[in-house]
ROSE-680373 format. One line per 3 residues: number of its first residue (from 1); their letters; for each residue x, y, z of C-alpha. Coordinates in nm, 3 decimals. Example, Ala and Ser with C-alpha at 12.3 -4.5 7.8 and 13.67 -1.06 7.14 Angstrom:
BEGIN
1> AS> 1.230:-0.450:0.780  1.367:-0.106:0.714
***
This chain:
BEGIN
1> XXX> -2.685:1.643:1.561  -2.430:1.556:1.276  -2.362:1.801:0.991
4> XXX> -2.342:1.570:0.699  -2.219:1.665:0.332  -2.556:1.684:0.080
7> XXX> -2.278:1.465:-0.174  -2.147:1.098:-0.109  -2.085:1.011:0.198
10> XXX> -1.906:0.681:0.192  -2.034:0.590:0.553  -2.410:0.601:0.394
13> XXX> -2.297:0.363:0.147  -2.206:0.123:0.450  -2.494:0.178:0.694
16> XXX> -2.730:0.087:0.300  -2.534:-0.276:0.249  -2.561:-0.289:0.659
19> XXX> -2.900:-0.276:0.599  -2.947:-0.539:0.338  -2.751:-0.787:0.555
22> XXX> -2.790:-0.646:0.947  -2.656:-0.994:1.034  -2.379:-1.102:0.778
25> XXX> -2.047:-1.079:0.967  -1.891:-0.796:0.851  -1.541:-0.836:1.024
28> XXX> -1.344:-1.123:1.178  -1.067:-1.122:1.455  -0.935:-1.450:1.529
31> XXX> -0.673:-1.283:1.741  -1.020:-1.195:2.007  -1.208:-1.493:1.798
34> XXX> -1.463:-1.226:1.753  -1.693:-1.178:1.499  -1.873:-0.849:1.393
37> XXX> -2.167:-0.830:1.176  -2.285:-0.530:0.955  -2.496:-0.409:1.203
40> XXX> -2.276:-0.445:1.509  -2.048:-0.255:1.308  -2.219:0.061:1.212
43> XXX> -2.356:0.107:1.578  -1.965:0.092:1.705  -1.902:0.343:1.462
46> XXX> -2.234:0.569:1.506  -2.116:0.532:1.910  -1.760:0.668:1.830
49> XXX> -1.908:0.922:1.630  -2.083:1.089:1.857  -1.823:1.123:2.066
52> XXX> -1.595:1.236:1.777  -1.923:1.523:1.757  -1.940:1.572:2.065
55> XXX> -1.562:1.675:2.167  -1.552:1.908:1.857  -1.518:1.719:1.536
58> XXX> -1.707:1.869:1.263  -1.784:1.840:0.928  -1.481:1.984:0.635
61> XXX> -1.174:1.980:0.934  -0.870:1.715:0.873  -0.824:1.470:1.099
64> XXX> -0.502:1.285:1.124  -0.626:0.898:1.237  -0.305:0.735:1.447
67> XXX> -0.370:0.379:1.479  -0.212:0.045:1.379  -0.459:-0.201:1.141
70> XXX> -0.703:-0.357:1.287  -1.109:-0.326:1.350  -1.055:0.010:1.569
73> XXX> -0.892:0.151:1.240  -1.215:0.053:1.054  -1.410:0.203:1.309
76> XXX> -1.265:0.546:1.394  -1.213:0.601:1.000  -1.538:0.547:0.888
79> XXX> -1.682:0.778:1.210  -1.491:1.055:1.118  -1.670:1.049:0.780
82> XXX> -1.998:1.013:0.972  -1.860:1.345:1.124  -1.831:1.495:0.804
85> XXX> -1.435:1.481:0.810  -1.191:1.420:0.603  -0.930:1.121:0.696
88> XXX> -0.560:1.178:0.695  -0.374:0.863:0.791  -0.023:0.908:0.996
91> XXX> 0.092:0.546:0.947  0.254:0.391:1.284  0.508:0.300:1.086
94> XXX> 0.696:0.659:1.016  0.940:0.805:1.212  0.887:1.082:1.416
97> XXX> 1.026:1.315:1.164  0.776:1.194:0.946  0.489:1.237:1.157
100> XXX> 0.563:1.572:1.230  0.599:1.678:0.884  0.210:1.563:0.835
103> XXX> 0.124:1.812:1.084  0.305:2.083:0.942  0.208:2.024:0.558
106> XXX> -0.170:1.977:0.623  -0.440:2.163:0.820  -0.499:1.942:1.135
109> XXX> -0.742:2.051:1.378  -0.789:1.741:1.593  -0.551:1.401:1.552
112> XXX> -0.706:1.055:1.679  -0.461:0.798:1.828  -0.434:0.540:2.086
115> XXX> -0.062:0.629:2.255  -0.109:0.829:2.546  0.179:0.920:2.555
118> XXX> 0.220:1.020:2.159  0.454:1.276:2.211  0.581:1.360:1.846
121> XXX> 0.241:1.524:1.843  0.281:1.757:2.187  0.440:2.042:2.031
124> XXX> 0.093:2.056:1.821  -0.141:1.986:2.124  -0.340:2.286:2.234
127> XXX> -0.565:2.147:2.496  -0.723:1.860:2.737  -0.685:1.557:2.533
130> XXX> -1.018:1.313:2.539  -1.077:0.972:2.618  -1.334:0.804:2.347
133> XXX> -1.470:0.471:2.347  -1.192:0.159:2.279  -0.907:0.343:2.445
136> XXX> -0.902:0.606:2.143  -0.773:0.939:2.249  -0.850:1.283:2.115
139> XXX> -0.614:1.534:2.066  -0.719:1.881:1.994  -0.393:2.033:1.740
142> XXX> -0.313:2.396:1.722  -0.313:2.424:1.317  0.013:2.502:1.167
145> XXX> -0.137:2.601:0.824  -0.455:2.735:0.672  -0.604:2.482:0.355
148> XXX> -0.542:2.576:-0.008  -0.767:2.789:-0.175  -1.040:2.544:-0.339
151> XXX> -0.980:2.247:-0.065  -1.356:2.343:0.023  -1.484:2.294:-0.283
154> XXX> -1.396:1.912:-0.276  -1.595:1.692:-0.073  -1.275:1.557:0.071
157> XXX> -1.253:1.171:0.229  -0.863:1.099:0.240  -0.576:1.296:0.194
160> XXX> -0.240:1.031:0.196  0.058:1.115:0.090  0.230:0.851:-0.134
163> XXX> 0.513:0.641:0.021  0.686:0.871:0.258  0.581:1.251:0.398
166> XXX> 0.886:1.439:0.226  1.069:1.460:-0.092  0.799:1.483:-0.396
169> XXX> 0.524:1.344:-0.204  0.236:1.612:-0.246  -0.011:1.470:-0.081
172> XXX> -0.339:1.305:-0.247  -0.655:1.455:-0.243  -0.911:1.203:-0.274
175> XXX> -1.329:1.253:-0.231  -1.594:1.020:-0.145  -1.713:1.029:-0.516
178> XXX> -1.346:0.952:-0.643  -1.328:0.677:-0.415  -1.666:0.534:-0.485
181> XXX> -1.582:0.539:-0.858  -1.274:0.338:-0.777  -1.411:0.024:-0.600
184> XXX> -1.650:0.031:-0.866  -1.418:0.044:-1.122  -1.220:-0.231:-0.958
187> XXX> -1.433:-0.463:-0.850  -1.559:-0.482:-1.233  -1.230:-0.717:-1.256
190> XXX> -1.241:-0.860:-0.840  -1.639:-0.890:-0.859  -1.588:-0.876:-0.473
193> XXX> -1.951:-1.003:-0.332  -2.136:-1.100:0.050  -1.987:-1.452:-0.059
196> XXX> -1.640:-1.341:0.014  -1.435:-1.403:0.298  -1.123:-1.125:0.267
199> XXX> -0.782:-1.214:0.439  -0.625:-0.903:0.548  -0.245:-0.836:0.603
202> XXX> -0.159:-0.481:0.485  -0.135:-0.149:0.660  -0.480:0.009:0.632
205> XXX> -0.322:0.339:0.652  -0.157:0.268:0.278  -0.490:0.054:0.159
208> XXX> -0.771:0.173:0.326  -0.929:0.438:0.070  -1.016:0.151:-0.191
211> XXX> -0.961:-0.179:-0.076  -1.182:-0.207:0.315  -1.402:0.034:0.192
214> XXX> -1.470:-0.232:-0.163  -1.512:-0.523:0.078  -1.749:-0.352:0.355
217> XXX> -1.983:-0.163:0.072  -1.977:-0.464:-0.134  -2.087:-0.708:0.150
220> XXX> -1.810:-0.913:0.181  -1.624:-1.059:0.536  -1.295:-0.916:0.643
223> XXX> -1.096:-1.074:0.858  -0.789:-0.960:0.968  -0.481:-1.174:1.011
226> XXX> -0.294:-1.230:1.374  0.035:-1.075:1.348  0.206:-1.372:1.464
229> XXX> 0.596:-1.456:1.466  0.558:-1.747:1.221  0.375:-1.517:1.010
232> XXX> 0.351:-1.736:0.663  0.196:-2.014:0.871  -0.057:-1.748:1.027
235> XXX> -0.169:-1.690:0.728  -0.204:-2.025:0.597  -0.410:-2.127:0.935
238> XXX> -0.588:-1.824:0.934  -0.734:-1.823:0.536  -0.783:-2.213:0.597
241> XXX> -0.951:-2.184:0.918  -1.182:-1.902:0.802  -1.268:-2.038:0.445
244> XXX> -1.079:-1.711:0.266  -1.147:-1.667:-0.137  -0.970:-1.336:-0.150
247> XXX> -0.590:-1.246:0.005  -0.443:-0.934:-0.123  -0.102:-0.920:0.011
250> XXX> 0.249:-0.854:-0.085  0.549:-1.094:-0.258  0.665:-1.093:0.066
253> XXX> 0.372:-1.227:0.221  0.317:-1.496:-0.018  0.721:-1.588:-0.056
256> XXX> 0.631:-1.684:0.372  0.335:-1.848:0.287  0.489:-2.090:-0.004
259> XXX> 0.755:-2.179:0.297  0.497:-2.341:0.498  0.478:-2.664:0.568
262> XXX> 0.126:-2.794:0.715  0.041:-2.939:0.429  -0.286:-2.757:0.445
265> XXX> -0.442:-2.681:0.130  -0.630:-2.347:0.065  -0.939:-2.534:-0.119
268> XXX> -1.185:-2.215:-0.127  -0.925:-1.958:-0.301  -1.058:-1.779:-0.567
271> XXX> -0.781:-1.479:-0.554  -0.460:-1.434:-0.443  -0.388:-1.073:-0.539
274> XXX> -0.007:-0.980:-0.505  0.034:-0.629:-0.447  0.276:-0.330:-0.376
277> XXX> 0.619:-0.443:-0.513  0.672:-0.649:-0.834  0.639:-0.980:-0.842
280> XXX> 0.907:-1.252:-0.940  0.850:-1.544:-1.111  1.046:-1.747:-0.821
283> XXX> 0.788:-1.659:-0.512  0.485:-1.731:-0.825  0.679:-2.045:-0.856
286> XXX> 0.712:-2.110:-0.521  0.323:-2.018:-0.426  0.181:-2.249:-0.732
289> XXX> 0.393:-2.507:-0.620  0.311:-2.504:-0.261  -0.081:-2.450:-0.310
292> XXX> -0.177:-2.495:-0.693  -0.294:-2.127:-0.684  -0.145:-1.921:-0.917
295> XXX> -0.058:-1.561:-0.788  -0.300:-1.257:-0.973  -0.068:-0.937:-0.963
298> XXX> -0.255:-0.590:-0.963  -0.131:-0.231:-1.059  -0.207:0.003:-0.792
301> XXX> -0.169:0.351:-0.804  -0.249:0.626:-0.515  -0.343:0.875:-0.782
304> XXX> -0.565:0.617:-1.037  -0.656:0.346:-0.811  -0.644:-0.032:-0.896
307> XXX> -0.641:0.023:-1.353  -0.518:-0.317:-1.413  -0.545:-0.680:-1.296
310> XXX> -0.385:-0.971:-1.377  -0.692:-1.224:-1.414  -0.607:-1.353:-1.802
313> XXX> -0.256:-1.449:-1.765  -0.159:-1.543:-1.390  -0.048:-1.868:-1.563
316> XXX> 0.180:-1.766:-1.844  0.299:-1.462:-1.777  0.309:-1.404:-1.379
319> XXX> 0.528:-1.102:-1.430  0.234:-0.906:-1.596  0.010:-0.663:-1.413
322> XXX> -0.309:-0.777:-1.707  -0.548:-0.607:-1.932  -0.638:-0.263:-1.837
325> XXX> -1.004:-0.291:-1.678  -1.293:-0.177:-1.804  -1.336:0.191:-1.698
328> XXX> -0.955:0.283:-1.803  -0.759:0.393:-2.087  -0.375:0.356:-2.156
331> XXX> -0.140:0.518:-2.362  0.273:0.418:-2.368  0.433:0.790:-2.446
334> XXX> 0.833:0.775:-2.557  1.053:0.938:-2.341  1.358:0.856:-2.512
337> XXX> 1.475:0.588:-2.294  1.514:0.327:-2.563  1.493:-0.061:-2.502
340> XXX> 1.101:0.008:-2.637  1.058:0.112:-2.279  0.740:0.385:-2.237
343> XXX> 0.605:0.613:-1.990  0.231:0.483:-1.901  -0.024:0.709:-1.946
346> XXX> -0.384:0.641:-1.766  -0.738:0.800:-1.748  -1.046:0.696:-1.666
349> XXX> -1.293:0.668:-1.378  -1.183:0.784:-1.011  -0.874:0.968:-1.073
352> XXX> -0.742:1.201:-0.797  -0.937:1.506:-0.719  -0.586:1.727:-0.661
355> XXX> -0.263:1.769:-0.472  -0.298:1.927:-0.143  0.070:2.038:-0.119
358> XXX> 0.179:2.258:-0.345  -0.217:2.234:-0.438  -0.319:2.147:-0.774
361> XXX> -0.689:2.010:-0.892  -0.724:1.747:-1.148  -0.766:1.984:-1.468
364> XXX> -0.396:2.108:-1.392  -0.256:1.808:-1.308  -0.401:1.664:-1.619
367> XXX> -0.553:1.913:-1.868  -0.568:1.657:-2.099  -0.735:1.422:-1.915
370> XXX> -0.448:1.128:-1.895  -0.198:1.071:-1.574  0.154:1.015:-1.602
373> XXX> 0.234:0.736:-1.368  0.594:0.766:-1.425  0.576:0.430:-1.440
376> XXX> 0.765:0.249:-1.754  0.611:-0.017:-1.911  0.565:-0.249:-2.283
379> XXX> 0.236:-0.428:-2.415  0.223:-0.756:-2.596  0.055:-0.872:-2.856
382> XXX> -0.247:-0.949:-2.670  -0.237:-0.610:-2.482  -0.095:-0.755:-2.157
385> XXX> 0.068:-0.470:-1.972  0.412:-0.500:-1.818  0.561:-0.280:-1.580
388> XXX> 0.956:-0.265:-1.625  1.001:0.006:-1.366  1.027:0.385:-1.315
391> XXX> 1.194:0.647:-1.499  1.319:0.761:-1.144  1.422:0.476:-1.076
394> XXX> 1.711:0.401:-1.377  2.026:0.363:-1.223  2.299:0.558:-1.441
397> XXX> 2.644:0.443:-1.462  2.868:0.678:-1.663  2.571:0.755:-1.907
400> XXX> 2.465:0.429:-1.953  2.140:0.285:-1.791  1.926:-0.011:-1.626
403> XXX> 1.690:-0.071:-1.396  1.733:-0.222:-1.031  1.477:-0.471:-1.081
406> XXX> 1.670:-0.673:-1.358  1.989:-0.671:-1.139  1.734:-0.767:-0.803
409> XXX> 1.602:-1.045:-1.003  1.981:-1.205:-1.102  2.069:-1.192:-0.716
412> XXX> 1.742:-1.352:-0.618  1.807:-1.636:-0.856  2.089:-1.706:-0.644
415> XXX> 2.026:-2.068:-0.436  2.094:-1.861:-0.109  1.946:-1.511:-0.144
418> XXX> 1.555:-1.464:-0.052  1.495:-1.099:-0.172  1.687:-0.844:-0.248
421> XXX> 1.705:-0.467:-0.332  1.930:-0.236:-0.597  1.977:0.101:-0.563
424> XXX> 2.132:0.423:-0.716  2.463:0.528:-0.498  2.610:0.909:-0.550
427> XXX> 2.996:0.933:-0.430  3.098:1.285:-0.332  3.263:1.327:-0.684
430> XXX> 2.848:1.329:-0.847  2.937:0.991:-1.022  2.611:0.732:-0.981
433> XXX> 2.677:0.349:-0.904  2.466:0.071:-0.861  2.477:-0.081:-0.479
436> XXX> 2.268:-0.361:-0.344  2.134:-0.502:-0.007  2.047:-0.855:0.007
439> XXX> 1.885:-1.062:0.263  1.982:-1.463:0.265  1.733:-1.720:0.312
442> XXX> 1.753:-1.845:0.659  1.928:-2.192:0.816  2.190:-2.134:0.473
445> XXX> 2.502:-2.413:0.588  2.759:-2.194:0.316  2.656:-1.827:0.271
448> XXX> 2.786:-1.638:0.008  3.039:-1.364:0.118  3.004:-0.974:-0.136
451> XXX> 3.249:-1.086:-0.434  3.075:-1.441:-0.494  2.752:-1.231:-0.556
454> XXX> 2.945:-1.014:-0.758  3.111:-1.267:-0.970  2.759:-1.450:-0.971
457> XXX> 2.588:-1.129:-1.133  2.864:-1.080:-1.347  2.860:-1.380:-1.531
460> XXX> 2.468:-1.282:-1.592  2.434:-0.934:-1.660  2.704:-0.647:-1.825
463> XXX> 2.998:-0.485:-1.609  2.841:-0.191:-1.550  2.491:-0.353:-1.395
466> XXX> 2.731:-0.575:-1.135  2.628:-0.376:-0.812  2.955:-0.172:-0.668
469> XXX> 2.888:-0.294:-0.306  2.648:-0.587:-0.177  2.550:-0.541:0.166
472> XXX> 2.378:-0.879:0.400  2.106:-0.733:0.579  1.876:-0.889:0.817
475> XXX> 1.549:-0.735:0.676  1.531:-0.528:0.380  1.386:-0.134:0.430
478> XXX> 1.054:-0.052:0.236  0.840:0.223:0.268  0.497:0.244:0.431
481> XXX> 0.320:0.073:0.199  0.561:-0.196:0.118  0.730:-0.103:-0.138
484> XXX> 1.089:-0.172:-0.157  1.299:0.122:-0.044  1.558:0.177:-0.350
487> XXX> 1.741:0.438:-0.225  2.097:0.468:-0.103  1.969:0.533:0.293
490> XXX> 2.317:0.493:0.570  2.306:0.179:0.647  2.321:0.088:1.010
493> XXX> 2.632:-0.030:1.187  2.504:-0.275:1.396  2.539:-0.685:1.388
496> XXX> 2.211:-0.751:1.459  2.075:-0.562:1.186  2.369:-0.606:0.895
499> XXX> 2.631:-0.807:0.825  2.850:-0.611:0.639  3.163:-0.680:0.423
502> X> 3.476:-0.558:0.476
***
């Protein structure tokens, strides 16, 4: 017998579309060439759930969900809210450190995961571990803290802290209402529908909370990309191959994709959403070019949810995140920074519920009812929103400040560089420069060596934006969720990773 919430319960919403369309394939894996329809789908998930009830699991614990992206992820996520649970992801992607600080900074009682062997989460184990269906294992965790006052009162679905587990991150606090008011508030702009065919590429631990949950209670098909070597022509094959209208991927994935060279066209794309970095006007280029598509950036936010898409102006202005949907407000606020640059302000429908750590509910994070993003950003005339970086973010140089992004897009406009990355550097004597890694575009006969790419900037931007160092890496570090990683991290000493100047 389940103990279910009397609220929303965002598993109810899926078993009612299952129910209007028992057959419609509900996910795709080409890797398996399987397909899954609605109904297939909720009994997999009403079969891991009773297991999940059965070894313990019960309605208002956390439960940290270990798994890479893929259909199992779908499934074990949406039992544990048949369970009454609330999710807390612990990306594959962190380092141990990382994963250990999850355990310590939120109430686990049990942690789901596939490794057998996952031993950053031993010192936490305090008995058998379980076998569930799929290879999932259950381990039972000795809780290392006791919930905030008031975490009961929320009807808790996700808890994810935003890029990273240390630092600021606090820690989101999101409920099956919130998120419910957030694909609705999205999809008012995506007008996701059964018609749909969705091709999947991001970490579901980072994107799970809005996006899968939009396409499954909105009736559309999933399907979930191989992760292949040649991974821009996976993507081509696999969106051709399975008729995709809808890819919501990042720069990076779409910079690979413009580099293939089948020829095949992409004929049933209706949206190609570019998401979790900015995007440049060179891979929007590059993307129209290769497949007459242009690129629709969106303005995600862990805390708001998806407030702005760029449907109006993909065309003309490709570095805009759009018009502010329908169930948000915006307000610029002047921090002083000059250049007309503004904090963006946001409220609306399906904001955060609270921080879990330090805890803090919605009426004290925002008592007036609007979220600082901390994001910095202009309007045109037309009220296009542009996002021209974070106040965190402003690299300061003897008092006088920019932000990485303008320098990051003067080395990408170099013939030989494919992406790059700026970042804030503090010397032992306090004093700030600007440093930058840069990845080169493969097969390049001439690479550049550190002072060519210095001269090259400096002939384009002021002395004080030229970057202090330029390091050749092999792949740039992001976080989690794929956002470029702009801060001044040790950088490896290794050939295979960097090639670094002397």
């Amino acid at each position: 017998m389940f103990r279910r919430a009397a609220k929303v319960n965002l598993y109810e919403k899926l078993v009612q579309t299952a129910r209007q369309q028992p057959d419609h394939p509900a996910v795709v894996c080409p890797d398996q060439d399987e397909v899954y329809t609605y109904a297939q789908l909720c009994d997999m998930i009403d079969e891991v759930a009773a297991q999940l009830a059965a070894a313990g699991v019960s309605a208002g614990e956390c439960v940290g969900l270990h798994a890479p992206s893929g259909l199992n992820y779908i499934v074990v996520n949406y039992a544990l809210w048949r369970c009454g649970a609330c999710v807390v992801p612990i990306p594959v992607e962190l380092a141990d450190v990382e994963k250990q600080a999850l355990c310590e900074r939120i109430r686990l009682e049990h942690i789901v995961s596939r490794d057998v062997s996952a031993n950053v989460f031993h010192p936490a184990v305090c008995g058998p571990v379980q076998k569930l269906a799929d290879d999932n294992l259950l381990f039972p965790v000795r809780p290392l803290r006791d919930h905030p006052a008031g975490f009961a009162d929320v009807n808790a679905a996700f808890i994810r802290f935003s890029s990273g587990t240390t630092g600021d991150s606090k820690g989101v606090v999101l409920s099956h209402e919130t998120i419910l008011d957030r694909i609705h508030a999205a999809n008012d702009g995506m007008e996701i529908c059964p018609q749909d065919r969705v091709i999947w590429l991001l970490s579901m631990s980072y994107h799970f909370a809005v996006s899968i949950v939009a396409y499954l209670t909105f009736g559309a098909t999933t399907v979930i990309c191989p992760r292949k070597t040649r991974l821009g022509s996976a993507i081509v094959d696999t969106t051709a191959r399975y008729q995709g209208t809808i890819i919501y991927g990042s720069p990076s994935h779409y910079l690979l994709m413009a580099a293939d060279r089948s020829g095949q066209l992409l004929s049933h794309l209706r949206l190609a959403i570019s998401t979790a970095s900015a995007l440049s006007s060179r891979t929007a280029a590059a993307f129209r070019d290769r497949f007459g598509i242009p690129l629709t950036q969106a303005y995600g936010i862990i805390e708001v949810g998806l407030p702005c898409i760029n449907l109006l102006w993909a065309d003309q202005h490709v570095d805009a995140v759009g018009k502010l949907l329908p169930a948000y407000d915006l307000k610029l606020v002047d921090l002083g920074l000059g250049k007309g640059l503004k904090e963006i302000h946001i409220r609306g429908q399906g904001l955060l519920d609270a921080y879990y750590d330090p805890w803090r509910t919605r009426d004290r994070i925002m008592p007036d009812g609007w979220f600082a993003t901390g994001d910095l950003g202009e309007l045109d005339s037309e009220g296009c929103l542009f996002i021209r970086g974070r106040s965190k973010e402003m690299i300061n140089v003897g008092g006088m400040k920019y932000f990485p992004q303008e320098v990051e897009a003067v080395l990408e406009s170099h013939p030989a560089v494919q992406e790059a990355a700026v970042y804030a550097h503090r010397s032992p004597q306090a004093e700030e420069t600007g440093r930058a890694r840069v990845m080169l575009k493969p097969g390049v006969a001439q690479p550049p060596g550190e002072q060519d790419l210095r001269r090259y900037c400096a002939r384009r931007v002021t002395y004080f934006k030229v970057p202090e160092r330029i390091f050749f890496v092999a792949t740039l570090p992001r976080t989690g969720s794929g956002k470029p990683l702009r801060r001044g991290m040790p950088i490896a000493d290794d050939a295979a990773a960097i090639l670094e100047n002397a």
